[in-house]
N, C-alpha and C positions, 0 to 999 in steps of 0.2 A: 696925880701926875698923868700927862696925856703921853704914852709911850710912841713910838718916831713913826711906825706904822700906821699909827691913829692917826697922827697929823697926817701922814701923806696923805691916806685914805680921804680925808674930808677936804683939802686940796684938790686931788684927783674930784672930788665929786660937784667940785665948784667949776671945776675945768667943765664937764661934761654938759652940767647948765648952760655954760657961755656958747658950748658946741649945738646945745640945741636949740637956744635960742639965735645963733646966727642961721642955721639950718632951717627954721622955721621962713621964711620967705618961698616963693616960688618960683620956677623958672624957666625958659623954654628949653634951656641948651645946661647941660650938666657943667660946672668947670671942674678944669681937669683934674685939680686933686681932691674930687667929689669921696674917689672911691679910695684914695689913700686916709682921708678920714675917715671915713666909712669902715678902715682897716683898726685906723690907730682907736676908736671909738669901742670897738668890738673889745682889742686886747685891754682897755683900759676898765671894761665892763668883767673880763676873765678876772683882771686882779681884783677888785672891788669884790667879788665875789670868792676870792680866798682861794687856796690850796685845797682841788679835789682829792679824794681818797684814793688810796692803788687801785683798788677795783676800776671806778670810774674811768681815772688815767689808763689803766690797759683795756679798756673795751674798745672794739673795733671800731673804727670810724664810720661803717655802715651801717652798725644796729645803736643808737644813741639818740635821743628827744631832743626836736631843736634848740637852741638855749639863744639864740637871738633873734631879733625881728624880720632880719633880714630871710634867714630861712623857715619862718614862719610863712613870709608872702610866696614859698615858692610853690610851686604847681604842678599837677600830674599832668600838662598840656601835652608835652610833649611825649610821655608814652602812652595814651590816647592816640597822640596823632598817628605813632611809629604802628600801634595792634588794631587797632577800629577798621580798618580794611579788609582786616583778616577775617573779621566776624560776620558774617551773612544772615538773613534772616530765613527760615527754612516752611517752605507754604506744601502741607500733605493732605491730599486727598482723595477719598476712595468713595466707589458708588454700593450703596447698601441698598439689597434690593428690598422691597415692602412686602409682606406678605398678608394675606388678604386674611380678617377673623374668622373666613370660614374653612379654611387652608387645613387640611388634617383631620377635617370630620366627614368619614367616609361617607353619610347620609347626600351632605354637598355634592362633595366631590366625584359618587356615582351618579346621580340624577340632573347637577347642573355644571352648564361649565362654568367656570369660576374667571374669572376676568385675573388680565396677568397684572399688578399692581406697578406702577414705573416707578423704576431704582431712585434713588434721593441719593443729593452729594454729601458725603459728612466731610468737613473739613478741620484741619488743625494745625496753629501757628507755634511756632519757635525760633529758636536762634541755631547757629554750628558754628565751626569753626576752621579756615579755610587751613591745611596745617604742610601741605604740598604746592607749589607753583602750577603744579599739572592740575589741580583743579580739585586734590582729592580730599573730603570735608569729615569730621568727625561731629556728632548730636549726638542727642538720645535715643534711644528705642522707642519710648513712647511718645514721641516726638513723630515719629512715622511709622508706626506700629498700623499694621493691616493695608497700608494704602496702596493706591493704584499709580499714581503722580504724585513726584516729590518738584516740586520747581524751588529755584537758589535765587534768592535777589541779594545784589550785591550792594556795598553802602553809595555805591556813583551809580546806583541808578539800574544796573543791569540786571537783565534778570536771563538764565538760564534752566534748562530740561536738566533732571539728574538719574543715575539711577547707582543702585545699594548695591554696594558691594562686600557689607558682610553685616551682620544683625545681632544681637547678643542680650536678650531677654534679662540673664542673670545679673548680668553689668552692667543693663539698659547704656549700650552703647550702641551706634550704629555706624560706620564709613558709607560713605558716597563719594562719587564722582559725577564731577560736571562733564555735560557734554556739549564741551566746547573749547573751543582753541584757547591756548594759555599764553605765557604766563600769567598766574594770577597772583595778587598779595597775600602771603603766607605768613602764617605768627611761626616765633618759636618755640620748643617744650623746652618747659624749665625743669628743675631736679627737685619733683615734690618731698622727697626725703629731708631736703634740706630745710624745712619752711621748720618755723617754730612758733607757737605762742607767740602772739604779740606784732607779727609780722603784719606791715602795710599791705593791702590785697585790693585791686578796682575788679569789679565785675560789671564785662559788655554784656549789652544781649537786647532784645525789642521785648519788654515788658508788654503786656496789652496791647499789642500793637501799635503803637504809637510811634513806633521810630527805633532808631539805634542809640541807647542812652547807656551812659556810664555812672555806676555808685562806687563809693569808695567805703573802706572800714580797715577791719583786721583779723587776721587767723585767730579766732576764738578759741579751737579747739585741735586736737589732729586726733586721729583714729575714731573717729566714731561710727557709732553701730547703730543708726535708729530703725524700727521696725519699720516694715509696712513699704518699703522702696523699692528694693529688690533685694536679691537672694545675697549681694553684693556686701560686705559689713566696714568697712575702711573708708570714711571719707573724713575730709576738711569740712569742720564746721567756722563760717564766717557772720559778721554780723551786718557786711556790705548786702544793701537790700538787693534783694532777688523777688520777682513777683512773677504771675503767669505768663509765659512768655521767653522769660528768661530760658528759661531748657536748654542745653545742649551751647549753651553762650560761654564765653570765655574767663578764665579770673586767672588774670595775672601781678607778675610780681612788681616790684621796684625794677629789675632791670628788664622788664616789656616782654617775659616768658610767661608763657601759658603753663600753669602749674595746676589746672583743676580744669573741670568742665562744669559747670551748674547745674543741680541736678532736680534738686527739692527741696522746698523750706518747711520748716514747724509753723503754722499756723492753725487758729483758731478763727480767724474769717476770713480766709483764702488771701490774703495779702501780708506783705514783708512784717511778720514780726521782729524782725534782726537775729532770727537763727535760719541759716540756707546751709545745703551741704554741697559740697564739690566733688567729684571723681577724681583722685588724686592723677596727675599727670604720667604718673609712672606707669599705671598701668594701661592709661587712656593709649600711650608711646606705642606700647607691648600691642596693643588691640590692631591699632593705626599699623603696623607691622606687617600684624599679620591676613590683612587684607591686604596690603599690597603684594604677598608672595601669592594672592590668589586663596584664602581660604575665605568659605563660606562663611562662617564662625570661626570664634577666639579657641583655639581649645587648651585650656587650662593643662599643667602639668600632671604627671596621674604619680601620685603619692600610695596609693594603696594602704592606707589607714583611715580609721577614725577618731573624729577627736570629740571632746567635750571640755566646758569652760569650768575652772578649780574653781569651786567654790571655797565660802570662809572654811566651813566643816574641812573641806577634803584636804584644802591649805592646811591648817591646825592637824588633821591626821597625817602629813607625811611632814612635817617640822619643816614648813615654810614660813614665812616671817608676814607673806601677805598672799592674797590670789590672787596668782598670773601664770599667765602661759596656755596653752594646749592637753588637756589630759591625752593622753591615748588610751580609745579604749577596745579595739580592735587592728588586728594589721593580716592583712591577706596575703595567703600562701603563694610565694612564687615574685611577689612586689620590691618596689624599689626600697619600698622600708623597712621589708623582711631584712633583704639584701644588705642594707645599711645597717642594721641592728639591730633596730628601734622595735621594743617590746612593750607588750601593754599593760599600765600604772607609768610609764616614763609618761613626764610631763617637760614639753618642748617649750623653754623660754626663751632662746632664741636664734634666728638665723642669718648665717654672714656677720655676727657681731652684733644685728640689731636688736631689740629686746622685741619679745613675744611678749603683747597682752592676753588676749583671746584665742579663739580659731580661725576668728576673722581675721585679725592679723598676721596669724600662719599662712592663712591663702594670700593674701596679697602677696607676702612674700614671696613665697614660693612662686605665683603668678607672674610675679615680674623677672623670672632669673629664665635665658634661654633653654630651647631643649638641648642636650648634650651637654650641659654644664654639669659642676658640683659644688652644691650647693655646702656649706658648715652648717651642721644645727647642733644646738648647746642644748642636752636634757637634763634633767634629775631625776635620778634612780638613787633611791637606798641615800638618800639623805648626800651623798654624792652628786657632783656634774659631771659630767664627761661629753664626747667631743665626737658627734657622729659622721662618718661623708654619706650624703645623697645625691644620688645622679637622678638628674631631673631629665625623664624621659615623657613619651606621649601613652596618654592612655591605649591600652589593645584594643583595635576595631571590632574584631571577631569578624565573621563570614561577608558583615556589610551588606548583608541582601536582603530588598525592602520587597513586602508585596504586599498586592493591593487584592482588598475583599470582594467580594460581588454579589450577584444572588440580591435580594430581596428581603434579607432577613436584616435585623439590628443594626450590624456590623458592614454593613453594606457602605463601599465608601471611603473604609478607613484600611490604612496602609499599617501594614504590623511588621516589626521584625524579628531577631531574638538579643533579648539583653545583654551590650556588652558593656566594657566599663568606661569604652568612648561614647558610647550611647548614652549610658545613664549618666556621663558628666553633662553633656550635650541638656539632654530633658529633665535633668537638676533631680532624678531621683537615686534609688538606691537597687545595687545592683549584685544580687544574694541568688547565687542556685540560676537554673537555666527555668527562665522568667521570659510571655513572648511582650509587647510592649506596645502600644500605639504611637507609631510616628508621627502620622499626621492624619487629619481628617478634611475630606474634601467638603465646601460649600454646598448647604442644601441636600448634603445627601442623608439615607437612614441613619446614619451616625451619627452625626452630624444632630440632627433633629432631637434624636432621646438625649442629646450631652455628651456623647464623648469627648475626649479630647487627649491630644498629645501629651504622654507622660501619663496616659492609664495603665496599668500593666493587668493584663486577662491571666488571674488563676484560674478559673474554673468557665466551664462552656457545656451545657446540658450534661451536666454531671460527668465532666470527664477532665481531670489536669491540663491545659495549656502549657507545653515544654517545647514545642513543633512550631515552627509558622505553616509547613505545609500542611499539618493536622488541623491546624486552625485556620485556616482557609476551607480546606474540605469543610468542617464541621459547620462554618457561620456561613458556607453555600450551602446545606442540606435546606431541603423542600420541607419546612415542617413551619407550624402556626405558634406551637407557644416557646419562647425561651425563657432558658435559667440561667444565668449569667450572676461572674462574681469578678467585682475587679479591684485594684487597691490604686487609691488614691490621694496622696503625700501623708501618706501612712493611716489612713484609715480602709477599712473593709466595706465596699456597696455590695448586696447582694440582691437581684431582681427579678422578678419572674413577670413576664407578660406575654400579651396575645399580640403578633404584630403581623 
């Protein structure tokens, strides 16, 4: 026996023939109840298709797979059209000067003179992101890393002079501003927190140079840590092609928000394998911030602890169910996380309510919450959680005074200070004991030449502790031929002795 629903159903699906087959003609001019059919064709396809399940019927109407044709044909045109303006392509370039093979062997350099070799332009393309009306752009770091000229071409054609307004290695982020009269078209930032698996995501940006092109995909991943990028471990992995070029390009959402910056992708022959990662916009926000108050650099919150990632082992010895979170496994006397509580074997699973995976996920967080706030962090101690407050303050400067080496010796060139714990966030090292440091080193000079470089820190100088910058000035201007030099570099020990 065919029960009543049966029959309807194969009625209804004879209706739906006749609606296609009248529909199947062509026409110049729609008539007018094109799209009441169009309506009534839709609901008669919902029934035919049966009663969805509760889950189904309560999902959002914004996160759901199209289920008819009609929003199958529909298109990201129009948020293209609304962010693609925003997106610039960013042209860096700096003069490398050459130096001659005979450069440094004093045999030459006493008896002939050496011809001076002319500087060479190296150049390097990418994308940014216009994110202020005033003109003022967010990329990468390595996007304009060392350059001399940064020039902004915009997508109608224009091009403008720019200059950096703050730089950020760790997070390979950089702000600039145009210099030139505004307004200009601006995207806006979206709430990277909110993105999930599965989420629709376009990524602008000039691949190869070739233009201003748009790929589409979806948030593959959130949180991820891949090595080898920067110091930075939190981004959005998507599977929207990203190729060379893209850098510093946009990837926004469904509703035309800049929720990432383009950073770098996983390949194996320099081109889009369908894993690229993103800078999540939360903190891009935070950076973009704090260049506009005027700071040189981002500078990160200072926590005064150390952490490390739970392994399965150390999960299983504190009667965790999996590994997650933040070990702690030092906290500095006097710090905000003394202050707070926070002792070492607590492990930090989460803050403001969100879960802690890693330690890279504790810094994001913590990255993104202003100074002078307080922050919640949920730890586990003793097989217990409990409910810490942290005040999210700035790393201590210490004295802030830079000086510059002279003389003729090594060292000559390079700018030292003494270790403090805004310094050592600043130069991404670690900052134990009164330590003096290399800030920066000048082009071309003795230091410069044997290798130094910012983020050296000098223990030892002709057999004598570095704890002074004014000692260590004295010492690397002394009038002497051989040095002994010992420096620590991202945790490893150089020791050197030469005739210079």
């Amino acid at each position: 026996m065919e029960t009543g629903r049966s029959m309807l159903i194969r009625f209804v699906r004879g209706a739906l023939c006749g609606l296609a087959i009248l529909g199947g003609g062509s026409s110049a001019v729609a008539p007018a109840g094109a799209q009441e059919s169009i309506i009534n064709r839709n609901f008669l396809q919902d029934f035919l298709r049966g009663p969805r399940d509760d889950e189904e019927q309560s999902a959002s109407p914004e996160r759901r797979v199209p289920f008819s044709s009609e929003e199958i044909q529909l298109s990201f045109a129009p948020l293209v059209r609304e962010t693609a303006p925003a997106v610039v392509n960013v042209y860096a370039s700096s003069r490398v000067r050459s130096r001659s093979p005979f450069s440094g062997d004093p045999f030459f350099e006493r008896f002939f003179d050496l011809p001076q070799m002319p500087p060479r332009l190296q150049s390097s393309l990418g994308s940014g992101v216009l994110v202020d009306p005033s003109g003022i752009i967010v990329t990468n770091h390595h996007v304009i890393r060392s350059a001399d000229e940064v020039k902004i071409a915009l997508s109608d054609g224009r091009e403008f002079s720019s200059k950096v307004l703050l730089q950020d290695e760790g997070l390979d982020l950089a702000v600039l501003k145009i210099e030139g009269t505004g307004p200009f078209p601006a995207a806006r930032f979206g709430d990277s927190e909110s993105l999930e698996v599965g989420d629709l995501v376009l990524a602008i940006g000039n691949p190869f140079g070739v233009g201003q092109t748009t790929t589409s995909g979806i948030v593959s991943a959130l949180a991820r840590t891949p090595g080898g990028i920067s110091d930075f471990g939190f981004f959005i992995q998507t599977d929207a092609a990203i190729n060379p070029g893209n850098s510093g390009g946009a990837l926004i959402d469904m509703n035309g928000e800049v929720v990432g910056i383009n950073t770098a992708i996983y390949s194996r022959s320099g081109g889009s394998n369908g894993i690229g990662f993103a800078i999540p916009a939360n903190i891009v926000q935070a950076v973009v911030e704090a260049a506009k108050a005027g700071a040189e650099y981002f500078q990160r919150p200072y926590v005064g602890a150390s952490f490390d990632r739970v392994t399965p082992n150390i999960a299983e010895a504190l009667g965790m169910e999996r590994p997650m979170g933040a070990l702690v496994t030092d906290v500095a006397a006097g710090s905000p996380a003394e202050e707070a509580g926070l002792r070492s074997a607590d492990v930090v699973v989460a803050v403001d309510g969100r879960p802690v995976e890693t330690p890279e996920a504790l810094e994001y967080r913590i990255a993104t919450r202003n100074i002078g706030e307080i922050a919640e962090i949920e730890v586990l101690r003793n097989d217990e959680r409990q409910r810490l407050k942290l005040a999210i303050q700035r790393a201590p400067e210490g004295d802030g005074r830079k000086v510059e080496v002279g003389g003729r010796g090594p060292f000559a060139g390079a700018h030292v200070a003494a270790l403090s714990p805004a310094l050592a966030q600043r130069l991404r090292v670690s900052a134990e004991g009164e330590s003096i440091v290399i800030v920066d080193v000048e082009r071309n000079s003795p230091a410069a030449r044997i290798g130094l470089r910012p983020g050296d820190i000098v223990r030892e100088l002709n057999g004598e502790e570095m704890t002074s910058v004014d000692r260590m000035k004295e010492v690397a201007e002394s009038d002497t031929r051989w040095w002994r030099f010992t420096i620590e570099r991202d945790g490893r020990i150089i020791r050197q002795t030469m005739r210079f």
